[in-house]
C-alpha positions in Angstrom: 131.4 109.1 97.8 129.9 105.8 96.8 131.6 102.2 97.1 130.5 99.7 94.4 131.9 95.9 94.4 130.7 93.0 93.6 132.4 90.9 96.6 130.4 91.3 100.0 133.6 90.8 101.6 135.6 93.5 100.1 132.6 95.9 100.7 132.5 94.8 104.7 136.5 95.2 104.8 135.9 98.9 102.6 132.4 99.6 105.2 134.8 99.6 107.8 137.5 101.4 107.6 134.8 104.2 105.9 131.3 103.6 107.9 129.9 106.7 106.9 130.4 105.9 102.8 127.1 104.2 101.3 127.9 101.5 99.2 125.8 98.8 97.0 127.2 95.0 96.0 126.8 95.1 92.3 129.0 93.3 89.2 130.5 96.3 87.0 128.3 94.7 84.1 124.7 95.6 86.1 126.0 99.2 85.9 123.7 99.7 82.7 120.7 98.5 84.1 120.8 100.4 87.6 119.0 103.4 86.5 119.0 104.6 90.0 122.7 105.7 89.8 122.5 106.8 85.7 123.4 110.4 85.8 124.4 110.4 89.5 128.3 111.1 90.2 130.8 113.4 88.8 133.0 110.8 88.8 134.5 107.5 88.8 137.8 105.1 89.7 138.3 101.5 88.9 141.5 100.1 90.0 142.7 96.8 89.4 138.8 95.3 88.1 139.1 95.5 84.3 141.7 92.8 84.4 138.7 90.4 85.6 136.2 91.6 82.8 135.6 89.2 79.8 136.3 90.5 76.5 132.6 90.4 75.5 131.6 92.3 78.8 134.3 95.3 78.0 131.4 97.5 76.1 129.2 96.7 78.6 130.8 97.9 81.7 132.5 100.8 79.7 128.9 102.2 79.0 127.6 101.4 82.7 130.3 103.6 83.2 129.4 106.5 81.3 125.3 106.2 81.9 126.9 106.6 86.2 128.3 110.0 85.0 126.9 113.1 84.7 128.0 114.8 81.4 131.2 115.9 81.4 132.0 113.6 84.1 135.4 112.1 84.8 136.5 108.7 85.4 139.9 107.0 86.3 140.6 103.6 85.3 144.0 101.8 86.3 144.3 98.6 83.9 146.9 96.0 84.7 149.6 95.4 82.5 150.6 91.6 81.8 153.7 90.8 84.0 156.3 88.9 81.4 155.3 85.5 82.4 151.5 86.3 81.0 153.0 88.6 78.2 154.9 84.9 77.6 152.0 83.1 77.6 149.5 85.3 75.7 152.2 85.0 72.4 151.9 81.5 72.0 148.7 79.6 70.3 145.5 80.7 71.2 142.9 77.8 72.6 140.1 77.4 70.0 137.5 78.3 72.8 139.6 81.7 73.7 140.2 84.9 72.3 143.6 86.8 71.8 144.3 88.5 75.4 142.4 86.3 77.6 144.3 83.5 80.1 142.2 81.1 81.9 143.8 78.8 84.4 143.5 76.0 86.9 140.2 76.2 89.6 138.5 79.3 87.7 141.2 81.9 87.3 140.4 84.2 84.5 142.3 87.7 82.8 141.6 89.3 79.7 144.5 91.7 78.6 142.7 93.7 75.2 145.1 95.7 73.2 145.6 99.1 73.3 143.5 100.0 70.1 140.7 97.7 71.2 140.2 99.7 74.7 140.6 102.8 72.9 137.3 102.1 70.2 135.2 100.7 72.8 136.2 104.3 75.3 135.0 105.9 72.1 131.8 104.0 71.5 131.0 104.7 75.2 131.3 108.1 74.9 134.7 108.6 76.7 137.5 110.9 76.0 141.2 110.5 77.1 142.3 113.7 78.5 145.6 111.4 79.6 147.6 108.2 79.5 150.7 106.6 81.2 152.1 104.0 82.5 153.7 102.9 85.8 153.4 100.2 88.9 152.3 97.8 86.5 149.7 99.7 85.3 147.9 101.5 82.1 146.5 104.9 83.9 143.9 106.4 81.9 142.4 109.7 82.9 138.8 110.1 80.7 135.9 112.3 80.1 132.1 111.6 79.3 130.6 113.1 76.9 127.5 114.8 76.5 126.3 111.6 74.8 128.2 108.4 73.5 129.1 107.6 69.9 126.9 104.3 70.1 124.7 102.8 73.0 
């Protein structure tokens, strides 16, 4: 096991209740560049992150992901579904300096809901598989694959 998180806080709370689990503070989007985990784990889970991830950072994190994995490695990632009130929101006009999908509120808040189709490409490009795909709790549950190597880096 290995803990990854870009909040110090999260990874003291995480350190301990599990002191014996080495962890590193790292954004999802320095994946790429920290060769010292490329290749390293069989697999992977993100839960309630990708939400947070700007639209133009999607790839990027996608093929950190699947440079962290061995080939043939899986990874779980739990996407949050917009509750009505953003599903509301993200059908009416689009701010000229937004994209479809994303919501940006008061004091810094940020979400970026892709579609369906859009996820699926960039999984593709990465060099992921879906091996499965539901929904449930409020969330998209996708169960994926590497490949041996991605259809783009």
């Amino acid at each position: 096991m290995f803990g990854i998180d870009q909040s110090a806080g999260m990874l003291d709370v995480a350190h301990a209740k599990h002191p014996g689990v080495p962890y590193r503070e790292l954004a999802l989007q320095d994946l790429v560049t920290a060769t010292d985990l490329h290749a390293r784990f069989h697999g992977l889970m993100c839960v309630d992150a990708m939400e947070w991830v700007g639209r133009e950072d999607w790839p990027v994190v996608l093929d950190g992901f699947h440079r962290v994995l061995r080939p043939g490695g899986w990874a779980y990632l739990a996407i949050e579904i917009p509750e009505d009130k953003d599903i509301e929101f993200l059908a009416g006009p689009i701010p000229e300096e937004q994209v479809r999908g994303e919501i940006v509120g008061d004091g810094g808040f940020y979400a970026y809901f892709p579609q369906a189709e859009e996820i699926a490409d960039w999984l593709a490009e990465a060099g992921f598989s879906a091996h499965s795909e539901h929904s449930g709790d409020g969330y998209r549950h996708l169960l994926l694959q590497s490949t041996a190597s991605p259809n783009a880096r």
